[in-house]
N, C-alpha and C positions, 0 to 999 in steps of 0.2 A: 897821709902826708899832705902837707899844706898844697902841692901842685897837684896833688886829685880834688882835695875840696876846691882850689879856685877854678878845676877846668867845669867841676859839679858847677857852682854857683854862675858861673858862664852859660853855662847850657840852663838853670831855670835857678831865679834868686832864693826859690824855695828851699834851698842846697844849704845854704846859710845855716839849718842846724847842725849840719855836721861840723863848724867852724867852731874853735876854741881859741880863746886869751890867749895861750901862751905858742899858738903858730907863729910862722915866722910870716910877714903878710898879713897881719890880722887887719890892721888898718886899711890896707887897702881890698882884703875881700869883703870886705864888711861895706864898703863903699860902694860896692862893685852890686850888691844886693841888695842895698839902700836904691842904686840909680833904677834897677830890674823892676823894684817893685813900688817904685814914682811912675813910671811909665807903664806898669799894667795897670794901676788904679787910673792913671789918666785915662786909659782906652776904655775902665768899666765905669769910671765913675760912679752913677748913682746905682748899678745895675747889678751890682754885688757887695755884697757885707766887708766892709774891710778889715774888717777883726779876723775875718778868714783868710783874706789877700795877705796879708803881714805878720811874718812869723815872728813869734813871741821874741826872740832876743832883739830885733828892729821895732816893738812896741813898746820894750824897756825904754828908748832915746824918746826924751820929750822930744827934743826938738825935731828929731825927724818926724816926731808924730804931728807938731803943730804945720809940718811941711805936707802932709796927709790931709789936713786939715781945712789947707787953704784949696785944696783941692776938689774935695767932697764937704762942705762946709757941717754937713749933717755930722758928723764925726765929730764925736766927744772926746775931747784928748784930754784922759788926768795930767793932772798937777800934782 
């Protein structure tokens, strides 16, 4: 149910795979995993792989990846 997957993604952004399109909430869990996992890469910056920090459906979004980006600047973000 969309209020188990947002209380999931609350407790760690990693939870974000359990999220689908057609939940009611989508936009905003999906936000809510975006902000999680800006602030865990802020805290490791260079100190971990981010390909592994960011779960696939958040490396889909350019733009939050170019947001990743300005972050860890080593970070390739397709086009």
């Amino acid at each position: 149910t969309p209020e188990v997957v947002m209380a999931g993604i609350k407790a760690d952004y990693r939870n974000v795979r359990f999220l689908l399109p057609q939940m009611e909430g989508y936009d905003d869990m999906l936000a809510r995993a975006k902000s999680g996992a800006l602030q865990r890469i802020k805290e490791l910056k260079d100190s971990a792989d981010v390909a592994s920090l960011v779960p696939k459906i958040l490396q889909k979004d350019k733009a939050f990846m170019k947001q990743v980006g300005e972050i860890v600047p080593t970070t390739e973000v397709a086009e």
